[in-house]
C-alpha positions in Angstrom: -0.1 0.3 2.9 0.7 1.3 -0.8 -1.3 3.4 -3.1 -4.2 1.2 -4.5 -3.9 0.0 -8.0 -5.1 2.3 -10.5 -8.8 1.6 -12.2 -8.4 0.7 -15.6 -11.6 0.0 -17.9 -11.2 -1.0 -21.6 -14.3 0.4 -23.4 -15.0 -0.5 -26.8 -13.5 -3.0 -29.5 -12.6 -7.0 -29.3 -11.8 -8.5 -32.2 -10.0 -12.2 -33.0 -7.0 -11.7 -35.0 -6.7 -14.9 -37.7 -3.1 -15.9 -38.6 -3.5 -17.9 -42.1 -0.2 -18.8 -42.3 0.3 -20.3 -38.8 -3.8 -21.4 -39.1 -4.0 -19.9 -35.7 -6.5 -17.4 -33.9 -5.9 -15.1 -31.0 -8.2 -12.5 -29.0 -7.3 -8.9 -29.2 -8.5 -5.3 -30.1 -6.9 -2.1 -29.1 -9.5 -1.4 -26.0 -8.8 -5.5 -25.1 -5.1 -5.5 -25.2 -4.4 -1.8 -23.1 -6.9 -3.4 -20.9 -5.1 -6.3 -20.2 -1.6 -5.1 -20.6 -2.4 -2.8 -17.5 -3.4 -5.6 -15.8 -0.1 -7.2 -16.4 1.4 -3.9 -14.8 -0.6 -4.1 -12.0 -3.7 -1.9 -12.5 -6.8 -3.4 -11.8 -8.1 -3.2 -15.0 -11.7 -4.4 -16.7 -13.3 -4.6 -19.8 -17.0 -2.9 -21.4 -17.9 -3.7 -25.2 -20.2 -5.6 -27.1 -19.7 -9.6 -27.6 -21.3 -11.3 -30.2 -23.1 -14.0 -29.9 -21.4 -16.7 -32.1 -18.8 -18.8 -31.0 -16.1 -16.5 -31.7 -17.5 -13.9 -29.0 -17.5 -16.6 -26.6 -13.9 -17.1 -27.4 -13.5 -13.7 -26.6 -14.6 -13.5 -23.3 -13.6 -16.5 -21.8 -9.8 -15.3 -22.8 -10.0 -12.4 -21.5 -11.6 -13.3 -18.5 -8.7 -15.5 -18.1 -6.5 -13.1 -18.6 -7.2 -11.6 -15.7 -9.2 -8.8 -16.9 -13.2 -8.8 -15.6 -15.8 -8.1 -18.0 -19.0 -7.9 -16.1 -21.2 -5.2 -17.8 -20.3 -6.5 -21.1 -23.2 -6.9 -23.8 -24.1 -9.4 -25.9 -25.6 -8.7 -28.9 -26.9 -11.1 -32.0 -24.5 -11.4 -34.8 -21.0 -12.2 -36.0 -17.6 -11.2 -33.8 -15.0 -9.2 -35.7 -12.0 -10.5 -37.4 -9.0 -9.9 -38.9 -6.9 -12.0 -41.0 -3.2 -11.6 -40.8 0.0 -12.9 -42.9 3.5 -12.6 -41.3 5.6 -11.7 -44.5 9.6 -11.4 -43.7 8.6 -11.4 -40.1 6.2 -8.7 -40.7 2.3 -9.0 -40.2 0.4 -7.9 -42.7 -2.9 -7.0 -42.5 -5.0 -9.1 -45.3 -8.6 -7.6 -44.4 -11.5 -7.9 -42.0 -15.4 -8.0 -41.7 -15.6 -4.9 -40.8 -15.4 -5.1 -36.7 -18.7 -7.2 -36.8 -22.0 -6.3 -34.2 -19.2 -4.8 -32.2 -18.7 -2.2 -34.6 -22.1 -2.0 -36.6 -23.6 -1.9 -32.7 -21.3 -0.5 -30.4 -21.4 -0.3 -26.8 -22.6 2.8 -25.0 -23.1 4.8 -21.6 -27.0 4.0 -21.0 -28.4 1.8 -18.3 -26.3 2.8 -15.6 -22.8 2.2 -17.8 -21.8 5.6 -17.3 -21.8 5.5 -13.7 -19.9 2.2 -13.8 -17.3 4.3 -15.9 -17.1 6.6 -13.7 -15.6 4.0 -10.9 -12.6 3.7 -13.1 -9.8 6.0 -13.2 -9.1 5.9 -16.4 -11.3 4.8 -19.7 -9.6 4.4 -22.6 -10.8 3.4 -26.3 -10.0 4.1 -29.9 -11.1 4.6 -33.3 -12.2 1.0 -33.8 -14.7 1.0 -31.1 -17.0 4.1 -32.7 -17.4 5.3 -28.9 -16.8 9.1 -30.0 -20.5 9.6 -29.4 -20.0 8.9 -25.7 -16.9 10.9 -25.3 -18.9 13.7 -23.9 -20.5 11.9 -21.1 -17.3 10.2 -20.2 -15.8 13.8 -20.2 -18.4 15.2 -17.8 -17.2 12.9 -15.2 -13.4 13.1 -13.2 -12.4 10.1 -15.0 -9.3 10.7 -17.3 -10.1 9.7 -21.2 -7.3 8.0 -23.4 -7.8 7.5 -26.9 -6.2 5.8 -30.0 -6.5 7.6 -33.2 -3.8 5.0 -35.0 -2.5 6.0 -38.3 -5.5 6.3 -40.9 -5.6 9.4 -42.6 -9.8 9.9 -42.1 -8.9 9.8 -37.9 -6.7 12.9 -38.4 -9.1 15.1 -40.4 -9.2 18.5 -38.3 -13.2 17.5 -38.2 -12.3 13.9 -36.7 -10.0 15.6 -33.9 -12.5 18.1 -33.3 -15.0 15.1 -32.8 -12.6 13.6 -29.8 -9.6 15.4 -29.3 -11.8 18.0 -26.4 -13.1 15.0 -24.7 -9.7 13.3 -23.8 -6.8 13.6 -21.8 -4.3 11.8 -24.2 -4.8 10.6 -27.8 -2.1 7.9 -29.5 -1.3 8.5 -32.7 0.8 5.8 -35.1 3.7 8.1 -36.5 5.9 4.9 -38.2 8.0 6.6 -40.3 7.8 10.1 -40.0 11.0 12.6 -38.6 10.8 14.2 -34.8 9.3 17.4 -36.7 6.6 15.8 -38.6 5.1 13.4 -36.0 5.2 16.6 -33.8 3.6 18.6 -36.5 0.6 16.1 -35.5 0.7 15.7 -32.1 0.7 19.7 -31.8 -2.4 19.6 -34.5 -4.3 17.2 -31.7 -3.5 19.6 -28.4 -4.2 22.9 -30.6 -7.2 21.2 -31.2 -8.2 20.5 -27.2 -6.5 17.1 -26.2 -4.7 17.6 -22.9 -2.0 15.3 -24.2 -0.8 13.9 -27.7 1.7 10.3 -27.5 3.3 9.8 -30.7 4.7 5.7 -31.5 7.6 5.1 -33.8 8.1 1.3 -33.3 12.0 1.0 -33.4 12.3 4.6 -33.9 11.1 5.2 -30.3 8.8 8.1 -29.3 7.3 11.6 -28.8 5.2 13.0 -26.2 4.1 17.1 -25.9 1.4 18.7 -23.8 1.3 21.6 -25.9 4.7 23.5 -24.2 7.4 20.6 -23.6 8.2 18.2 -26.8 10.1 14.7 -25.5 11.2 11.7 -27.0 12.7 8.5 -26.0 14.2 5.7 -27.8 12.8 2.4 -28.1 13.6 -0.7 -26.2 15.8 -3.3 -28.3 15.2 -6.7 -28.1 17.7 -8.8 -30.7 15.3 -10.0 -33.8 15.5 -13.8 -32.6 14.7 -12.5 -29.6 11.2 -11.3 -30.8 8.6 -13.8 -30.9 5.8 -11.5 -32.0 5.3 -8.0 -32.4 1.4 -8.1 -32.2 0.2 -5.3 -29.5 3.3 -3.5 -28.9 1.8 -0.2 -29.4 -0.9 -1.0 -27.2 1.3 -2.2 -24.9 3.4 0.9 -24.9 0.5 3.3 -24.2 -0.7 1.0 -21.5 2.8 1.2 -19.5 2.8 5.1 -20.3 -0.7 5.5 -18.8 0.3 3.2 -15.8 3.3 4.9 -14.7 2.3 8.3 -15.5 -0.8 8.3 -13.3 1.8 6.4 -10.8 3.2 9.7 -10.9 0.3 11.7 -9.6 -1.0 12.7 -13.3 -5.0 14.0 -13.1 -7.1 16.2 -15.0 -6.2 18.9 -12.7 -2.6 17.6 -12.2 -0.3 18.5 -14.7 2.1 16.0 -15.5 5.2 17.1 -15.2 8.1 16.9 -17.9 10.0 14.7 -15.5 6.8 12.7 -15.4 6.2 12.5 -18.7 10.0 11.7 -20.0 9.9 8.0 -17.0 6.4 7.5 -19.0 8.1 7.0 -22.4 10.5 4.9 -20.6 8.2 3.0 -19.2 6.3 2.5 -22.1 9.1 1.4 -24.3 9.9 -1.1 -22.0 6.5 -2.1 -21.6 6.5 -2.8 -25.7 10.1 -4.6 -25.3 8.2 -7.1 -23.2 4.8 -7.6 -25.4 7.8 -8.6 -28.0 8.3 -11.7 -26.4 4.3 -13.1 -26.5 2.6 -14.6 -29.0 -0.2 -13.1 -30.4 -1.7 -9.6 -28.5 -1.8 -12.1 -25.1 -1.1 -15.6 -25.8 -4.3 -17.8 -25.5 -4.2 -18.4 -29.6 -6.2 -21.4 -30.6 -6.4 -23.6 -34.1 -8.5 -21.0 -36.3 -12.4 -22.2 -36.3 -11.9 -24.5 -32.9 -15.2 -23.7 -30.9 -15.7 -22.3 -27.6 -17.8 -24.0 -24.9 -21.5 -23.7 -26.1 -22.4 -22.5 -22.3 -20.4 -19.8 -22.0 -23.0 -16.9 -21.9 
């Protein structure tokens, strides 16, 4: 028999991303979409955060459910789902605003009644800046699980009192370096190790990217796709740090297994090809619907 299938559990943020210009919605959020995209690679991955309880959360679950990714200790809470309206501008989204992440945000999902434990099953738990799960950090921390974490590119998540808030509690943080030279998106990634992270991933889109554990610095290219070839570029980066977690604990990586820099260098590779792919789907995983089309009423 093979090795079973790695334990995945997306813990925090959904949100529906709104495309006005194509008047067309699709589920997503960064805790979602490395969820799901694990699943594509074979993890067996599920999903812990708070739904609303409007029609928009329902639309939520039942696509994520249905692609393939469990949510069964999921909350529901009163009030309005998060969303984000979108433009694609020169083939370029652009980010028009959103309502702030909704009850998933204002109330966010935590570790009490028996959630931790349920965690604890998985063997990895990963979640980001969007989900305001850095309270729970600790908890998740005090079990064998391994933490991954997506600080993204805002400024206020790379304050040296932000990283002191998360960067001890996980075993790899993501950081969004678009644009920035090898020595400056390493400059950051060095900032979030010296500051307790076990590992610091760097994406570059096109310009490929960086990994260090503190002692070896890597890089790898990215994965070209010709531009007709791209349908979408929604979810690539999640996408990449979902094929880098997937293959790197193939490769034997725990808390008290050091990856090693072969390990590391096939986990960029596998990454960037796991972001080649998420090119070619619409939205973060398909399932887009006419924006404002409700969801069965019976869902919950």
């Amino acid at each position: 028999m093979g090795d079973p299938a790695m334990r995945v559990l997306g813990f925090g943020d959904n949100i529906v991303d709104r495309f006005l210009d194509r008047a067309v919605e699709y589920p997503g959020g960064n805790a979602v979409n490395v969820a799901v995209y694990a699943a594509r690679l074979g993890a067996d991955a599920e999903y812990l955060g708070v739904f609303g309880d409007d029609d928009l959360g329902r639309f939520l679950r039942t696509s994520i459910e249905d692609a393939g990714v469990p949510t069964p200790r999921c909350v529901v809470r009163t009030g309005e789902s998060g969303v984000s309206s979108l433009r694609v501008v020169d083939g370029d989204r652009v980010f028009l605003g959103w309502n702030g992440g909704g009850v998933t945000v204002e109330h966010p999902i935590d570790l009490a009644d028996g959630r931790a434990d349920y965690a604890a099953t998985f063997d990895l738990v990963h979640s980001s800046v969007y989900s305001r799960t850095e309270a729970q950090l600790p908890e998740l921390r005090s079990r064998e699980v391994l933490v991954s974490f997506d600080l993204s590119s805002e400024d206020e998540f790379r304050d040296g009192a932000y990283l002191d808030r998360v960067a001890p509690f996980a075993d790899l943080v993501l950081l969004s370096c678009s644009g920035l030279a090898d020595a400056e998106a390493f400059a950051l990634l060095d900032e979030a190790v010296g500051r307790g992270a076990g590992l610091a991933l760097g994406t570059r889109g096109t310009d490929g990217a960086l990994v260090t554990d503190g002692a070896v610095r890597l890089s790898a290219p990215a994965e070209r796709l010709e531009d007709d070839a791209i349908v979408d570029t929604m979810g690539c980066g999640d996408a990449f740090v979902a094929g880098f977690l997937v293959e790197l604990h193939r490769s034997g990586w725990r808390r008290d297994a050091r990856a090693t820099a072969s390990a590391l260098q096939d986990a960029l590779h596998a990454g960037a090809r796991a972001a080649r792919d998420q090119c070619l789907v619409e939205g973060a995983f398909g399932r887009g619907r006419p924006a404002g089309e409700p969801a069965p009423a019976n869902m919950w």
